[in-house]
C-alpha positions in Angstrom: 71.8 96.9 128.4 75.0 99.0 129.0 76.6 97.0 126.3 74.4 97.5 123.7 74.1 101.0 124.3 77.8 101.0 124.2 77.6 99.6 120.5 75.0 101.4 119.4 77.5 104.9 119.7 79.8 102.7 118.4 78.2 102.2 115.4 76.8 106.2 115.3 80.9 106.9 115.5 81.4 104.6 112.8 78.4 105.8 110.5 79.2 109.8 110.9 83.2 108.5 110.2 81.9 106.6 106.6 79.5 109.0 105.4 81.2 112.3 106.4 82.9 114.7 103.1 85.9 113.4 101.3 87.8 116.6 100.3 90.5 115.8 97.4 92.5 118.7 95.8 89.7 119.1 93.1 86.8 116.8 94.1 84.5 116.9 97.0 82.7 113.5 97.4 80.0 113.2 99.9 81.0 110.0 101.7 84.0 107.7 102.0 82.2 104.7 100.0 83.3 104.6 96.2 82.2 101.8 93.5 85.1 100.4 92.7 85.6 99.5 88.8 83.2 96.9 87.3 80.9 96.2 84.9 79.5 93.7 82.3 79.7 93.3 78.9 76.4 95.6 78.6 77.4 97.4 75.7 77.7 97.5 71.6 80.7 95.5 70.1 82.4 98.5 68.3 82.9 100.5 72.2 79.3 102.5 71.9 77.7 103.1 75.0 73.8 102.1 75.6 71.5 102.1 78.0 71.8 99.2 79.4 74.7 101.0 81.4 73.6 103.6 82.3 71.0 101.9 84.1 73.9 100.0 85.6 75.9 102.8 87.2 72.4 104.7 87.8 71.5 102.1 90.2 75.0 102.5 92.2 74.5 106.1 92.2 71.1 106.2 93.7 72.3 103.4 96.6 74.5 105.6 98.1 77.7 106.1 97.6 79.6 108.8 97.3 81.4 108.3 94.0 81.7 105.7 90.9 84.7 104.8 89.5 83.9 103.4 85.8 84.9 100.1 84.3 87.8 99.6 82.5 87.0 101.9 79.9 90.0 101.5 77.0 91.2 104.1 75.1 91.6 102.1 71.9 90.6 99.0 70.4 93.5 97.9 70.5 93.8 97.8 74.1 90.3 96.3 74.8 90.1 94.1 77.5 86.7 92.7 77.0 84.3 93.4 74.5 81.0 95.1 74.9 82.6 97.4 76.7 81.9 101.2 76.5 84.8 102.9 74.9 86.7 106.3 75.0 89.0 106.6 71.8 86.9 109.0 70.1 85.2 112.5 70.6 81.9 110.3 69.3 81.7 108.6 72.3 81.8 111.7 74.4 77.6 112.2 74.3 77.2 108.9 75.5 79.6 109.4 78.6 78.5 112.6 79.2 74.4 111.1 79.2 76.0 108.9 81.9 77.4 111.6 84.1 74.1 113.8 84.0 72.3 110.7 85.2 74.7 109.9 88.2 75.1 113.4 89.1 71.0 113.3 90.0 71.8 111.6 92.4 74.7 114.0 94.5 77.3 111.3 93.1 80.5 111.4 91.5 81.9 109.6 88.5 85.4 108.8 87.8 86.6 107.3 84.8 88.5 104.5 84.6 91.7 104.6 81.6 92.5 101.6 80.8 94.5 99.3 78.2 94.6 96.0 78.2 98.0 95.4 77.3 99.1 91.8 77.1 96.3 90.6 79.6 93.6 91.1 76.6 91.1 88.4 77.6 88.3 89.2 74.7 89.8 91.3 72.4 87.3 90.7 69.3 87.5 90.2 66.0 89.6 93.6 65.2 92.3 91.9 67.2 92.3 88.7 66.3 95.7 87.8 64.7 97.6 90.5 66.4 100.0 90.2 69.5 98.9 92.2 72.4 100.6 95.1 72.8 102.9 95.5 76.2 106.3 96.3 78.0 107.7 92.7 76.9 107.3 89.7 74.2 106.6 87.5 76.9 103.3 86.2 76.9 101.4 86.2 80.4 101.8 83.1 82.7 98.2 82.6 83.3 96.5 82.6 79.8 99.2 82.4 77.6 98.2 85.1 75.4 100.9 86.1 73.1 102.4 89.5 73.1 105.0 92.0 71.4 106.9 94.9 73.1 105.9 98.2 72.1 108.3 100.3 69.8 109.3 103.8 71.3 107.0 105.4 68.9 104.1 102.9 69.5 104.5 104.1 73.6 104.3 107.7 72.3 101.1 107.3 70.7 100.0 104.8 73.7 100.4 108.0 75.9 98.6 110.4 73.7 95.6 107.6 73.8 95.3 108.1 77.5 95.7 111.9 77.4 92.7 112.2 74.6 90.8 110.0 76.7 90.7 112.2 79.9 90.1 115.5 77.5 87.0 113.5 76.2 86.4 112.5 80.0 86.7 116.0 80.9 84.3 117.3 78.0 82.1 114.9 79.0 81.4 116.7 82.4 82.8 113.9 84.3 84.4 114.5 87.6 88.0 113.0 87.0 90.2 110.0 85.2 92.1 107.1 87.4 95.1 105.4 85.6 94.5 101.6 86.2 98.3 100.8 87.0 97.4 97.9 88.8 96.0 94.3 88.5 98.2 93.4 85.2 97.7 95.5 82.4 99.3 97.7 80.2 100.8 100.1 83.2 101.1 97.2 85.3 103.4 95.8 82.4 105.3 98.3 82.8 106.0 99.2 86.5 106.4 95.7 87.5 110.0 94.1 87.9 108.6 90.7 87.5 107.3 91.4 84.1 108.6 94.7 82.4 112.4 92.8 80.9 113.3 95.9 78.5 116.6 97.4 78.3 115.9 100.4 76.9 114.8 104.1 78.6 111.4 102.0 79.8 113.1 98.8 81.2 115.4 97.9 84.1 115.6 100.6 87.4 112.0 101.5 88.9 112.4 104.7 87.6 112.9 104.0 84.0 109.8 101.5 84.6 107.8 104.0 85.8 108.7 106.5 82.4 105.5 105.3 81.0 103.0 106.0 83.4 104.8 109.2 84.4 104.7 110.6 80.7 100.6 109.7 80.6 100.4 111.8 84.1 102.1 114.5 82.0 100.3 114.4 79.0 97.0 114.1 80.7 97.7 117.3 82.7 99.0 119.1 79.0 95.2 118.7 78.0 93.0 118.9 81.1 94.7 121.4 83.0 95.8 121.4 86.9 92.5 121.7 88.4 91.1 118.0 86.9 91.0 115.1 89.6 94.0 112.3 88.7 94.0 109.3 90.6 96.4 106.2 89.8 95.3 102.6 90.8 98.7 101.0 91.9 99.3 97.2 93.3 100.8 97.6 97.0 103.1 94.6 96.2 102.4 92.6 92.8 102.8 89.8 94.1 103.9 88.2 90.5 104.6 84.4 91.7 101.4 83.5 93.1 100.7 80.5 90.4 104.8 80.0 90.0 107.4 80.1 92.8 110.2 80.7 90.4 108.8 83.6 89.1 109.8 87.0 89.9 108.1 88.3 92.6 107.2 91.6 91.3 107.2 95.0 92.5 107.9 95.7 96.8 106.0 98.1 99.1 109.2 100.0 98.6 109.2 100.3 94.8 105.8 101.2 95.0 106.6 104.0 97.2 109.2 105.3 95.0 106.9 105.2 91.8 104.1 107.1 93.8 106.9 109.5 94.8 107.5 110.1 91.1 103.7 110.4 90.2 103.2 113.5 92.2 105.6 115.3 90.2 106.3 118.1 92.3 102.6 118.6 92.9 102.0 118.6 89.2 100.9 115.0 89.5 98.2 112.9 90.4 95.6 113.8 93.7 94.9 110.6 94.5 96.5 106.8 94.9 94.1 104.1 94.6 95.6 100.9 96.4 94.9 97.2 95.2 97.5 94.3 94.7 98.1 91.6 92.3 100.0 91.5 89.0 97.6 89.6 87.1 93.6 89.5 86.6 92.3 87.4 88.2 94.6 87.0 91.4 94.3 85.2 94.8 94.7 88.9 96.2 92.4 90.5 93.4 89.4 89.9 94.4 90.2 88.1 97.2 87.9 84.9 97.6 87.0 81.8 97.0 87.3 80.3 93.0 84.6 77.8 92.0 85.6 75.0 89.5 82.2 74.7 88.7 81.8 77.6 87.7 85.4 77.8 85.7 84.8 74.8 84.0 80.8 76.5 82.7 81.9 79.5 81.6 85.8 79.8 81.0 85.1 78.1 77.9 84.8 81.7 76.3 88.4 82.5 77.1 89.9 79.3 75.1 90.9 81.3 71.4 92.2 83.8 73.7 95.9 82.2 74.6 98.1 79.4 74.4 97.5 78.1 77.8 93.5 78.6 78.0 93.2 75.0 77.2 95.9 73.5 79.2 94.0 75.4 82.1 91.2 74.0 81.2 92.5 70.5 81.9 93.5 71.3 85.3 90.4 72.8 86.1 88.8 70.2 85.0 91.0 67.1 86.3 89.7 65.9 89.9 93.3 66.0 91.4 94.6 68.9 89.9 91.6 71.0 90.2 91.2 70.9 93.8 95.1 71.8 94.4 94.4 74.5 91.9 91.9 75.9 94.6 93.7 75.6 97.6 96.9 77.3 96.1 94.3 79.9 95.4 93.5 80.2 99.0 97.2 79.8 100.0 98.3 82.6 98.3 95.0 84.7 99.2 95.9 83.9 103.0 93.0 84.2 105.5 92.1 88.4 105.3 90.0 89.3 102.5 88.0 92.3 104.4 90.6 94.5 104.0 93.2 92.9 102.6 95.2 95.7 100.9 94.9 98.1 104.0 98.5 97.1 105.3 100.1 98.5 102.1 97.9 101.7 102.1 98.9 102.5 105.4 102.7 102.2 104.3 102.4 104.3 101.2 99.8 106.8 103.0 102.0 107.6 106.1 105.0 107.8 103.5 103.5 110.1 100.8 101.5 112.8 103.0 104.5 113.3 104.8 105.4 114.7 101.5 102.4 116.1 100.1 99.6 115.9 102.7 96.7 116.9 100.3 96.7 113.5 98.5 94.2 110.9 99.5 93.7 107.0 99.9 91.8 105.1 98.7 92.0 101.4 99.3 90.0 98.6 97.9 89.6 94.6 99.4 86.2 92.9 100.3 85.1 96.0 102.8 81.3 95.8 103.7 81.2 96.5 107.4 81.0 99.8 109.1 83.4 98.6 111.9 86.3 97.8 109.4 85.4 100.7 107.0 85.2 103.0 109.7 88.4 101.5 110.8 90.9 101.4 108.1 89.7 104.9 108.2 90.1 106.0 111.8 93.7 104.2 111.9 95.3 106.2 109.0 95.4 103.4 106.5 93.1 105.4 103.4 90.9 108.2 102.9 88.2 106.2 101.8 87.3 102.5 100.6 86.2 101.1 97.3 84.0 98.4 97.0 82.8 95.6 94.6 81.2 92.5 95.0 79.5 93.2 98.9 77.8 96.3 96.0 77.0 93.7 93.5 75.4 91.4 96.1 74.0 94.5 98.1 73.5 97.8 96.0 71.6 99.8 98.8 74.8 98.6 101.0 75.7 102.4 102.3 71.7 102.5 103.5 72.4 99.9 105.2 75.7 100.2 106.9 74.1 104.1 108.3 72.1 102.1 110.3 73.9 98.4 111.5 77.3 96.9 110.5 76.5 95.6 107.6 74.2 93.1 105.9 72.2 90.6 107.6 74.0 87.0 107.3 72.0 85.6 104.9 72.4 88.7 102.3 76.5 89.1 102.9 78.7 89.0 100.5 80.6 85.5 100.6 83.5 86.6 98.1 82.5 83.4 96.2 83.7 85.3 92.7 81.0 83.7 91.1 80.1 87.3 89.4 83.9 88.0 88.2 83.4 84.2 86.2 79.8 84.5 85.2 80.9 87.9 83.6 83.1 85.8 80.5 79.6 84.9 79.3 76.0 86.4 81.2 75.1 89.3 82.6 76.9 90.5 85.4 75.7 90.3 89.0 75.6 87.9 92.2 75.2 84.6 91.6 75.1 82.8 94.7 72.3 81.7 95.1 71.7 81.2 98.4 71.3 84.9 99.1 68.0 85.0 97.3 64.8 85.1 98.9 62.4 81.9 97.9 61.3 78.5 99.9 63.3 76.2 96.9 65.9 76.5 95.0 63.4 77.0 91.7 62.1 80.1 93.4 65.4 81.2 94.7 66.9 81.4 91.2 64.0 82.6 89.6 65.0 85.9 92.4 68.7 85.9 91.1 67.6 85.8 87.6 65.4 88.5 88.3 67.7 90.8 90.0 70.4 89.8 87.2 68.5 91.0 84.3 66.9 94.1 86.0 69.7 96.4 84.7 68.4 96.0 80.9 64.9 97.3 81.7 63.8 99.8 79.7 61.7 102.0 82.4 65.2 103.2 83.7 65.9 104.8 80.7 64.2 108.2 80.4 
């Protein structure tokens, strides 16, 4: 009896830990529980918003947590990562995000947007791309899909870096609550930082600190049109981690270059309020989202990514070969390694203790798997981040921070079980869990009628006032 009474204040410790204020320099966010960046393919082809996305983050907002971070939202068709994805490369667009705000804000949440560009990892660029080499730090085209790129002229980065600042204006005239520079996970920042893939030799290429130009400029021009007083976050891989698929490729950025760029990107307190830690130099990536990768899966829907690069098809094979398939898997969970509930915490410690030794108003935020209280609460308590973000446990569980004020998290049965079958559904159908098994139903018939259900509830009408 002691014992559970034991766990039980535990668990109160833990609960008043997760959902107590998160105080940036310019931000106040009512728990430590942010929606990390994802979404489907729920909106018009030429970057117009609709509703089926607001419904979308709506739903998020009114399940508790304290703040959304938006999808990749790219600041130019050019730099598109998927299509049917809302877009911010023109004032136009600024009703539709600011419709979106009003309707999170209801609900005592935050919204962040996410500034992105695709760079050379341009998975569905559409038809206003097609025939034109992805943009990026280097000719190289990218290991994984092969997609074929061209390194950006001096001016062409100067107008890349007025595209991000015009973006967080529009953000900011929108009424939303802040920007976060996706730096991480492969594209076009990513491009840049990394050692394993930025090869220039010019003012951008070569030491970390002429690699981190780019990004540092956006900080800069962002703050030239929003002011001191708008919330800046960068999302920044730990360790890139660049020669997961090949052993003889460069390894990428250390903890220690990342530490020197984040160094750089509080420019004398001039910079960015917030780091946002993930790892991985490419999308997908053992370590990003960390998981399990399902060739059935693969082989139904990559299918969509084969006019995308040279290597699409080649992949295909593999996936698709019943000796090199499996290997393909278990080098996925090799280079994973056996932590995926938070899996990025190490490296947010690191950079955390280094950085507020510096500058102790900036905040962590750390991303990896997290949904229980006892590891939430944890990374917390220990000093690794701030707060967490969180993905797929929101996907499969969207009243998740409900839940983990009362228990540790989601019964067994309704876990998340980092199966990735949302992340490869998303290259063709709606996004959302697809694992069946968590569905309630006697059969599978009835169980998949659930999922489908729960799937296509985001493009009901009745949410949309």
């Amino acid at each position: 009896m002691t014992q559970v009474t034991d766990r039980s204040f535990l668990h109160q410790d833990n609960a008043a830990l997760i959902f107590s204020p998160l105080q940036f320099r310019h931000l106040d966010v009512k728990n430590r529980l942010f929606r990390s960046n994802l979404s489907g393919m729920f909106d018009e082809y030429n970057g117009y918003g609709g509703h089926t996305r607001i419904n979308w983050e709506e739903k998020f907002a009114k399940g508790g947590v304290g703040c959304i971070i938006s999808s990749y939202t790219p600041v130019a068709v050019r730099g598109r990562i998927l299509i049917r994805y809302a877009m911010i490369d023109h004032d136009d667009k600024i009703p539709f995000w600011r419709e979106v705000g009003q309707r999170v804000h209801a609900h005592d949440c935050r919204f962040i947007m996410q500034l992105s560009h695709s760079g050379r990892q341009q998975d569905m660029g559409g038809v206003e791309n097609l025939f034109k080499k992805a943009l990026s730090s280097t000719s190289q085209k990218d290991f994984f899909h092969g997609i074929l790129a061209q390194a950006m002229t001096v001016a062409e980065i100067r107008e890349t870096v007025e595209l991000f600042a015009q973006g967080a204006r529009r953000a900011k005239e929108a009424g939303l609550d802040g920007v976060e520079l996706h730096g991480a996970n492969g594209y076009l920042i990513t491009q840049f930082l990394s050692s394993g893939i930025n090869d220039r030799t010019d003012d951008y290429g070569g030491a970390v600190e002429n690699r981190a130009r780019f990004v540092l400029e956006i900080v800069r021009a962002i703050r030239r049109e929003v002011g001191s007083d708008f919330h800046l976050q960068m999302k920044i891989n730990g360790v890139d981690h660049n020669n997961w698929l090949y052993p003889w490729k460069k390894k990428g950025n250390t903890l220690e270059d990342t530490l020197t760029i984040c160094k750089m990107l509080l420019d004398d307190g001039k910079g960015v309020d917030a780091f946002h830690i993930s790892s991985g130099s490419t999308f997908p990536h053992p370590r990003n989202p960390p998981g399990d990768i399902s060739l059935q899966n693969l082989l139904r829907w990559y299918c969509g990514m084969l006019p995308s690069g040279v290597r699409t098809r080649f992949n295909y094979a593999i996936f698709n070969n019943l000796i090199a398939g499996p290997l393909f898997r278990w080098l996925w969970h090799l280079r994973r390694g056996r932590v995926i509930e938070g899996i990025n915490a190490g490296y947010s410690k690191y950079l955390r203790d280094e950085i507020t030794k510096i500058d102790p108003s900036i905040k962590f935020i750390c991303t990896g798997g997290f949904q229980h209280a006892a590891n939430i609460a944890g990374v917390i308590r220990d000093g690794s981040c701030d707060g967490v973000s969180i993905a797929r446990p929101l996907i499969a569980n969207v009243d998740l921070p409900q839940i983990l004020r009362t228990a540790n998290g989601p019964v067994k049965q309704k876990e998340c079980t980092y199966c990735n079958k949302c992340l490869l559904n998303d290259l063709a159908n709606p996004l959302g869990c697809y694992e069946v098994s968590r569905y309630d139903g006697d059969t599978f018939d009835e169980k998949w009628d659930n999922m489908i259900k729960c799937v296509m509830s985001v493009f009901q009408p009745p949410l949309f006032r």
